[in-house]
N, C-alpha and C positions, 0 to 999 in steps of 0.2 A: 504493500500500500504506500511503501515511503517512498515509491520509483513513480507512482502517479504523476502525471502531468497538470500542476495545478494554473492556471488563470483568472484573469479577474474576471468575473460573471458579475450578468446583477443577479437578486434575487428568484427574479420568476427563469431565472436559466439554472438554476441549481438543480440537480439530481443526486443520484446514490453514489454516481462518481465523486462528487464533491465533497457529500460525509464520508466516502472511504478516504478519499485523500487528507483530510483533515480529522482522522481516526475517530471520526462519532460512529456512536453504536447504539440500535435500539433493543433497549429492554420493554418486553411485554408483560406485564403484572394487572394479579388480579384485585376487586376494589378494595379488599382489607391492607395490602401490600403499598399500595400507588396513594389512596387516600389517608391510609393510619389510622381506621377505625373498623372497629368488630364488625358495625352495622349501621349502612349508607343511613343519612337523615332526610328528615320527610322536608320537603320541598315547601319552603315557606314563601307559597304564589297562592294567590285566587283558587279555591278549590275549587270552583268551575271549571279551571285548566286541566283540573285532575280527573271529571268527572265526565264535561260533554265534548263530544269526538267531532261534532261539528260545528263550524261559524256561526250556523242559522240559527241554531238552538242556543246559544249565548243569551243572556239576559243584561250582559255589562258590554259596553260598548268597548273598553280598553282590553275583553277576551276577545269578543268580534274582530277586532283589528289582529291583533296578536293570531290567531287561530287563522284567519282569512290571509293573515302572510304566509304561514304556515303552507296552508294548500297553494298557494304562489310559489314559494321555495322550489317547492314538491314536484311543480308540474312538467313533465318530462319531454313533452309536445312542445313546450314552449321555453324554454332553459334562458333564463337570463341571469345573469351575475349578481344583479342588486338586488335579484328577489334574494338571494342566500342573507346578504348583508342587513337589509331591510328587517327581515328577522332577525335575525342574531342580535342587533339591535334592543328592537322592540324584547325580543328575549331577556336578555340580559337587565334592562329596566324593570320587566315585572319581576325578575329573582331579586331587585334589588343587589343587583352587582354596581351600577351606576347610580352616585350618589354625588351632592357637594363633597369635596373637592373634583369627582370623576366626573370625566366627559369621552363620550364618543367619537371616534373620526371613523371615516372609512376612506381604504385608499389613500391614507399618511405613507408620504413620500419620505424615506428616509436615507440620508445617503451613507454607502456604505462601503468603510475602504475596504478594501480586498486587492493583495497581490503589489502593493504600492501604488493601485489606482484606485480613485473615487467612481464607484458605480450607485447606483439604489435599489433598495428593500421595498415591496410595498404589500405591507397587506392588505387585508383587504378589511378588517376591522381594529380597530385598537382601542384600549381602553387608557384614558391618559389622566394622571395623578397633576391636577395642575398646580397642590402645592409646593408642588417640587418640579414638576414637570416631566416626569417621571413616566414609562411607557410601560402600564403595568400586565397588560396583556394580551392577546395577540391569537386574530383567527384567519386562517386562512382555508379558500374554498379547494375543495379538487374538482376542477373542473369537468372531470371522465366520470361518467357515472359506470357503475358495476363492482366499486369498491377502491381502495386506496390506493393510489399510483407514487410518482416523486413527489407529490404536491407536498409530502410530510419535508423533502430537504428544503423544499421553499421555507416553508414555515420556520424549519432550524435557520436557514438563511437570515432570515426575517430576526429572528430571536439574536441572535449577534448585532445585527444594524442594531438593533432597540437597545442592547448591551451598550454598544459605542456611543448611541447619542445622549445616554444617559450621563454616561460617565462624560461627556463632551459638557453638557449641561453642569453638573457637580462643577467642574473645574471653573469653570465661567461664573459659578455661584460661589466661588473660593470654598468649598466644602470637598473634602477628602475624597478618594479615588476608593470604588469598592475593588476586592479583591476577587471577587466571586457574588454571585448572583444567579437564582432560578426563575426563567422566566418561564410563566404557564403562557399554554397553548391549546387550540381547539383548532381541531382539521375537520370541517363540514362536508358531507358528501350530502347534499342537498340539507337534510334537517338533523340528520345523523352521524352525531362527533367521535370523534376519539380525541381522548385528556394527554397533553403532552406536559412534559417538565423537561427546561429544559435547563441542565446546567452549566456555567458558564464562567471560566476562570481567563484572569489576566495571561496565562499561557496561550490557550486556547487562541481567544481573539488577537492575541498580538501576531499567533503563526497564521491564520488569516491572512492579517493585514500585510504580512512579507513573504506570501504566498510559500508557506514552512509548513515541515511533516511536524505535528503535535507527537513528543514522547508519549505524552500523558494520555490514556483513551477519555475520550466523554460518552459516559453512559445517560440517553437521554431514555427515564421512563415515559411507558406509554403505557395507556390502558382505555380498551375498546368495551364497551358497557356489556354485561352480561345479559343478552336479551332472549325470550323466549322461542325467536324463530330467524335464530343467527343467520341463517345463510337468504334471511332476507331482511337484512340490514337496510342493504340499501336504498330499496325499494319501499318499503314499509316507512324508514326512519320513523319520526313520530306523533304518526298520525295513529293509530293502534294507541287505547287507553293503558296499556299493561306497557306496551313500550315507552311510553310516552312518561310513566310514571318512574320507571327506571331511573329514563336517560335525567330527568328531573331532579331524580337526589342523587345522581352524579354530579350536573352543573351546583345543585348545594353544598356537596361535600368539596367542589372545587375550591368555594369562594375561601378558605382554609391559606389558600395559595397566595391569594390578591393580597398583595400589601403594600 
């Protein structure tokens, strides 16, 4: 892997080439292992979200929207990018992940050295700490429906730019250089994620940046929700109330992460 030929990519060019050349490795784990509890917790949204399957039959006009993205996300005949975003969005607001000091962007541009050139990261949603200014977490869509392709090294891609700009910010704010940092992550295949963590040390990104083999490996956990009709993940995501309830107190046991 240390014979790899590394250059500077942006983000949405990144693949498995790129984490092998830069020794990132995925670990799959399951929720008690990846979250750090015996027993996922129950989703503190609207229990209408937990209960009716569809838009029409909503009573609260912020599940209607919410639910009505949803089947938007979803729709396979008609795939567009900001239905993903649009939800995930609105998502993330009714878990109460976004709050004062947090704000939303989609498609934050972030630039990102790689190789001794300035390229850019861009995902496709972020969650941003504006007390600090801080890029606290990061979703990126996979475009290919049928289940998970590179879109996850985009993401790691992504998860370093947010590293660098941070630590770019810090300095600028005269406040200390971290030395390590985990950024969480969420890979959408239409409405249905997988939990990423991804860790991330001053070695790491600086061989990045001088397009250098990492001695050190980074193990980035991942963990895919335990669902009842796995091999129709993708398809289904979550729109099914029993999946839907799952993937739920996963995004809850995530917020663990956000800090």
């Amino acid at each position: 892997m240390a014979n790899i030929i590394r250059s500077a990519k942006s983000g949405s060019d990144w693949t498995h080439n790129e984490t092998d050349a830069y020794n990132i490795h995925l670990s799959f784990q399951d929720a008690t292992t990846f979250f750090g509890v015996a027993q996922l917790p129950a989703p503190m949204i609207d229990n209408e979200i937990l209960t009716v399957q569809d838009a029409n039959d909503t009573v609260s006009d912020a599940n209607y929207d919410l639910l009505s993205l949803l089947d938007i996300a979803m729709d396979a005949s008609n795939p567009q990018e900001s239905a993903v975003n649009d939800f995930a969005v609105s998502l993330f607001h009714a878990l109460g992940y976004i709050h004062r000091p947090r704000v939303a962007r989609t498609r934050q541009e972030l630039r990102f050295l790689i190789c001794g050139e300035s390229k850019y990261a861009k995902p496709d949603v972020s969650i941003l700490d504006r007390s600090m200014d801080d890029i606290i977490l990061l979703v990126q869509e996979d475009k290919r429906l049928g289940g998970p392709t590179d879109a996850y090294a985009q993401l790691i891609a992504e998860a370093i730019a947010a590293y660098q700009v941070n630590q770019s910010t810090r300095t600028a704010s005269g406040l200390p250089r971290l030395q390590s940092l985990v950024v969480p992550g969420v890979l959408l295949v239409g409405t249905s994620p997988t939990f990423y963590k991804v860790p991330l040390t001053e070695e790491l990104v600086r061989c990045v940046e001088r397009g250098e083999y990492p001695t050190t490996p980074t193990i980035v956990a991942v963990h895919l929700p335990d669902l009842p009709r796995p091999h129709r993940r993708w398809v289904e995501g979550m729109k099914p109330l029993d999946n839907r309830r799952i993937i739920l107190e996963c995004y809850e046991a995530f917020k663990a992460f956000i800090t």
